[in-house]
N, C-alpha and C positions, 0 to 999 in steps of 0.2 A: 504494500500500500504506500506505504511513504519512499520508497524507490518509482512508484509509478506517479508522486507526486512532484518527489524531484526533476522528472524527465519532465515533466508540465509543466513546470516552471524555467527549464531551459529553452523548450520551446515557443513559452510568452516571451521570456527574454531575446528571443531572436525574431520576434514580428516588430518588436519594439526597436533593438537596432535595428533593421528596415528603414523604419517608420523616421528615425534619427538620420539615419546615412542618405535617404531622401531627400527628406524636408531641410535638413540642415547642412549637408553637404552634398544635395544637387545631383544623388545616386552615385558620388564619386569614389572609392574609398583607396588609391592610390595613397593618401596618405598617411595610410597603416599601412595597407600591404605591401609595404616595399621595406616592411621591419619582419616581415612571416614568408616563408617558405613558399612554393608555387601550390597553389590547390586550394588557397584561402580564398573568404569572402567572394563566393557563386551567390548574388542576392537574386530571390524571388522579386523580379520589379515589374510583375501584371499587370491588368488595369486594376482588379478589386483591390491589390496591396495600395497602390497608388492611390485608391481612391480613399482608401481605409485612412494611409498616412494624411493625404488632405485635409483632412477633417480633426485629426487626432489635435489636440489644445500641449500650447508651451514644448513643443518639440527638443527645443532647446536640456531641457530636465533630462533626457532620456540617455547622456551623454554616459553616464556611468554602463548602461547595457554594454556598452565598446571595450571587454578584455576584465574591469572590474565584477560586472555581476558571475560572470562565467567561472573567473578565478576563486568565487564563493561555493558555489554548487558544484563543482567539479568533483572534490574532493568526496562530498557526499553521494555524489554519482558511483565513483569507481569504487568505494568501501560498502556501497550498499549493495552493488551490483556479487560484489563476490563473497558477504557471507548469508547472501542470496540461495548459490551454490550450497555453500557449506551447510545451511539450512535443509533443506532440500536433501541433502545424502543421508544429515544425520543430526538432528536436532538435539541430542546433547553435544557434540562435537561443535555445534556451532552455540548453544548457549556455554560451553567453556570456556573458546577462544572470543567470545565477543566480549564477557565479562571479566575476562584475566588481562593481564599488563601488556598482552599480545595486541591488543586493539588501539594501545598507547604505542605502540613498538610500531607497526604498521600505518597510524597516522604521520607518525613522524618521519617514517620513513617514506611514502609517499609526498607527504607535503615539502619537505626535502627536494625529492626529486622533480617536483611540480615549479618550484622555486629558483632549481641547477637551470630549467628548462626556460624560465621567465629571461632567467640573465645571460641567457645563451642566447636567447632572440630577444635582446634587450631592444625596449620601445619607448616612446614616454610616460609609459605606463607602469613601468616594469617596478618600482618603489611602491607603488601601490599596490600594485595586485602582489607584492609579496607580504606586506602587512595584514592584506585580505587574506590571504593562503594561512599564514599564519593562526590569525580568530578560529579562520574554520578548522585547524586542526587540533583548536581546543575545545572546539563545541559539537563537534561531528563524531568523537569515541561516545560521549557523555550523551548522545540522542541515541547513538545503535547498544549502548549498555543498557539503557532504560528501556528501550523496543525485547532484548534480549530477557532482563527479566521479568517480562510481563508474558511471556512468550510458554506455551507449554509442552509437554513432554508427547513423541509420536513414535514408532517403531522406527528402529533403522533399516534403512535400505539395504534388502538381502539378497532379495531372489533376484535369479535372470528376467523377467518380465518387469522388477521394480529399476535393475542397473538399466537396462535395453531405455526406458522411458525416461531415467536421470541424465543418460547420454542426448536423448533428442530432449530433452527440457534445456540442459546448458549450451547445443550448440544454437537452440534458436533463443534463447537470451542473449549470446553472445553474437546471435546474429543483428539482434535489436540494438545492443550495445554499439555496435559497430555503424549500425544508421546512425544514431542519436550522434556520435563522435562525427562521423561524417556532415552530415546535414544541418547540426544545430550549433555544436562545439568546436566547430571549423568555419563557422558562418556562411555556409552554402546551403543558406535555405533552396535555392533554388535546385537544390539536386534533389530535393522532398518529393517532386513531381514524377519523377524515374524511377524514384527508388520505395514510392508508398505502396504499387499494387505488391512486390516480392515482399516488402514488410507487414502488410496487412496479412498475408498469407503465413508469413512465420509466425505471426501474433496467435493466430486462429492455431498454428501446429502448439505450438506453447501452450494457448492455455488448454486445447483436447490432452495433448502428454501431461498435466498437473491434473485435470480431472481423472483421467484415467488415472495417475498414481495413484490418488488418496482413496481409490477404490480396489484396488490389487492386493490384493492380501499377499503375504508371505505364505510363499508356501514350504513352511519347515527349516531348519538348518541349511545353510547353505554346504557345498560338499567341500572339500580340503582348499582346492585351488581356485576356487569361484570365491572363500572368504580369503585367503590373500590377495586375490584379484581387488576386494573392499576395503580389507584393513593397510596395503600399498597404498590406495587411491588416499586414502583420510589423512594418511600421515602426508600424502606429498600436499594434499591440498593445505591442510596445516601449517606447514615448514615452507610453501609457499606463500603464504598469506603476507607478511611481511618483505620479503625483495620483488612482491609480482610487479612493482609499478618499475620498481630498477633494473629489471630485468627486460622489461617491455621496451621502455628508452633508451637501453645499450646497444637495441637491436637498429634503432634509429638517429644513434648519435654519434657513430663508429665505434663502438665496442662490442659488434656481433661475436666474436669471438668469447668475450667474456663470460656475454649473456648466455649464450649457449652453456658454456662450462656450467654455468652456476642451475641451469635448469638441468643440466645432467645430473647435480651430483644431488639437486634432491631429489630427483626418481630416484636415484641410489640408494638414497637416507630411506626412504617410504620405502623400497625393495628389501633394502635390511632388515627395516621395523616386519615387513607383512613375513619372511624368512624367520625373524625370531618369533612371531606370537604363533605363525599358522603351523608349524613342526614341532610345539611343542608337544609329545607323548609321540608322535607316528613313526613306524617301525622303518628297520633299511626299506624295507620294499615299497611301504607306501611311499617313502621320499623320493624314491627312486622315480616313481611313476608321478609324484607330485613336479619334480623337475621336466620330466620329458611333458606334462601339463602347460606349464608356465613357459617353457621353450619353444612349443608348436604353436600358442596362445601369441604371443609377441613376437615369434616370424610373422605368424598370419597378420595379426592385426598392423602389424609395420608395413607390408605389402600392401594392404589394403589402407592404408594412411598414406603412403608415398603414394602408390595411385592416384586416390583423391584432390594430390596436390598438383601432380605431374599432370593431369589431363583436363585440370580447369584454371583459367588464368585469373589473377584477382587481382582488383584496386589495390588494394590491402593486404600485405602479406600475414596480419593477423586471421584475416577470412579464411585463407589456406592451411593457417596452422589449427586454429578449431575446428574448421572442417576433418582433418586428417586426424586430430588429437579424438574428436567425436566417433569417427569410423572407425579407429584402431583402437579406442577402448569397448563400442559397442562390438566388432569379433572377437578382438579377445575375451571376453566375458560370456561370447555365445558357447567359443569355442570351449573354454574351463565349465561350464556348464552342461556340456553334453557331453568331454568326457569324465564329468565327476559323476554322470549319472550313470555311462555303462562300468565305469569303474567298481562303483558302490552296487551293481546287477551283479559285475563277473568274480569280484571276489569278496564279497559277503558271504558271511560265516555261515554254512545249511544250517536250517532246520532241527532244530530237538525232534526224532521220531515221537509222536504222541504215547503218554503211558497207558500200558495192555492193562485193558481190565482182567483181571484174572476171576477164572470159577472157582466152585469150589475140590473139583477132582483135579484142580492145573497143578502144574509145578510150579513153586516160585512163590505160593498164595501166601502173606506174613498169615500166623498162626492168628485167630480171630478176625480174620479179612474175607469174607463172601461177596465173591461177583465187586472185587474193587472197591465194597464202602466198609468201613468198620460194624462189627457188632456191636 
């Protein structure tokens, strides 16, 4: 709700710059964008915008919507969007990390990098919107801790029909994610028009995949390599929560290298954690067959992830990476799911033969025992 309020408000905020870059500057806005990167500032300037701006009173006031209101909401955009996620997989996992120091750890570390990013594309604006970045990063932990514990307790996501639907819930949020960044926090409204029939469509998959969750029941324990498959995901999304926003920028600011290293090594870390909690008690042979699991599981699903990326081309190299990261964790989760299920068929322990009732001329009969019940 208050993530779907936030995006609401960055998109008033961007009718209103319009309505500003118009009226007061003649539709021109060379005199920002020549401090921001190419792909900035596509305004919607139709008739209805036009005629809307016409009429709008004190145009002059709206002067802040230009880099400060944005630099406000942003913050609360990307922390809400991703313990979104965490919600979503596992509702105590995300009322831990939203009300533990992690959510202080994470603001600051985004706001940080929100702020590296201002002075890198230093504008006349750039003192400000870092004082603004600042407020919000002490008011935005203390609204998502308060949303956190009012929040109550749901089953965690186990089963294959529950991960298969968590996969298509976060890649079409991060599909929407990636409009909103596009179209409203980039200031090209005018790419709204292009880009609203494929978003209205993702919105419609999003909310049938969240309906459908909250009605799928778990069905039982999950099998050895399908809860490493969950207890990996948790811990990287965890250990990611804090460097995602630095991690995201190194990819954009010439540190692709880095970034990468640092998203390798926490799959690692979540690899390790889901290796020590999912092998505790299981013999050579199951581990045995738990690795060739998890092996076949992430060939597959890395093929089918590299596909993804390799045969669609994208504005956005994050689009290709959600896409691929969504597909290669919905096979591999198919895959650890059908074979934990003939694994647990072909060597589960037989059958107790049922005990013989015995008569009373049988062999075997305990003395005072007729036809199997006591005297």
């Amino acid at each position: 709700m208050f993530l779907a309020l936030v995006v609401a408000l960055v998109y008033i905020n961007q009718v209103l710059f319009t309505v500003y870059i118009l009226r007061v500057h003649g539709g021109d806005t060379s005199f920002i964008a020549r401090y921001v990167p190419e792909g900035w500032f596509a305004l919607s300037d139709g008739p209805s915008m036009r005629s809307f701006a016409a009429h709008f009173p004190a145009p002059e006031l709206l002067a802040p919507c230009l880099l400060r209101v944005p630099g406000f909401l942003e913050l609360p955009f990307g922390l809400l969007s991703y313990v979104t996620v965490l919600r979503w997989l596992d509702r105590g996992l995300y009322r831990r990390v939203a009300t533990s120091w992690m959510m202080w750890a994470a603001s600051l570390s985004y706001t940080f990098s929100f702020c590296v990013v201002e002075w890198v594309l230093h504008t006349p604006y750039t003192v400000d919107d870092i004082i603004i970045r600042a407020c919000t990063g002490l008011v935005t932990p203390l609204l998502i801790q308060w949303l956190a514990r009012q929040d109550t307790d749901a089953p965690t996501v186990s089963s294959f029909p529950q991960m298969l639907l968590f996969a298509v819930s976060v890649w079409a949020l991060g599909q929407l994610v990636l409009t909103v960044y596009d179209t409203a926090l980039l200031y090209n409204l005018g790419h709204l028009g292009g880009r609203l029939p494929g978003a209205i469509v993702t919105a419609v998959i999003l909310v049938a995949a969240r309906w459908l969750a909250a009605r799928t029941p778990s069905d039982g324990e999950p099998g050895l390599a399908s809860a490493s498959i969950g207890t990996g995901l948790r811990w990287a999304l965890a250990l990611f929560f804090i460097p995602a926003l630095a991690v995201r920028y190194g990819v954009n600011f010439g540190t692709p290298l880095i970034a990468g290293i640092a998203g390798l090594l926490i799959c690692v870390a979540g690899a390790v954690h889901a290796l020590r909690e999912g092998l505790t008690g299981a013999g050579p042979r199951r581990t045995i067959l738990w690795a060739a699991q998890i092996t076949v599981a992430l060939l597959t699903g890395g093929a089918a992830g590299s596909a993804a990326v390799l045969l669609v081309t994208d504005t956005y190299y994050e689009a290709g990476v959600l896409r691929a990261a969504a597909l290669c964790f919905a096979v591999a989760v198919a895959v650890c799911a059908l074979t934990d299920r003939w694994i647990d068929r072909r060597f589960a322990a037989p059958p107790k033969p049922p005990r013989r009732r015995c008569d009373v001329s049988g062999p075997g009969c305990a003395e005072g025992n007729v036809g199997g019940r006591p005297m």
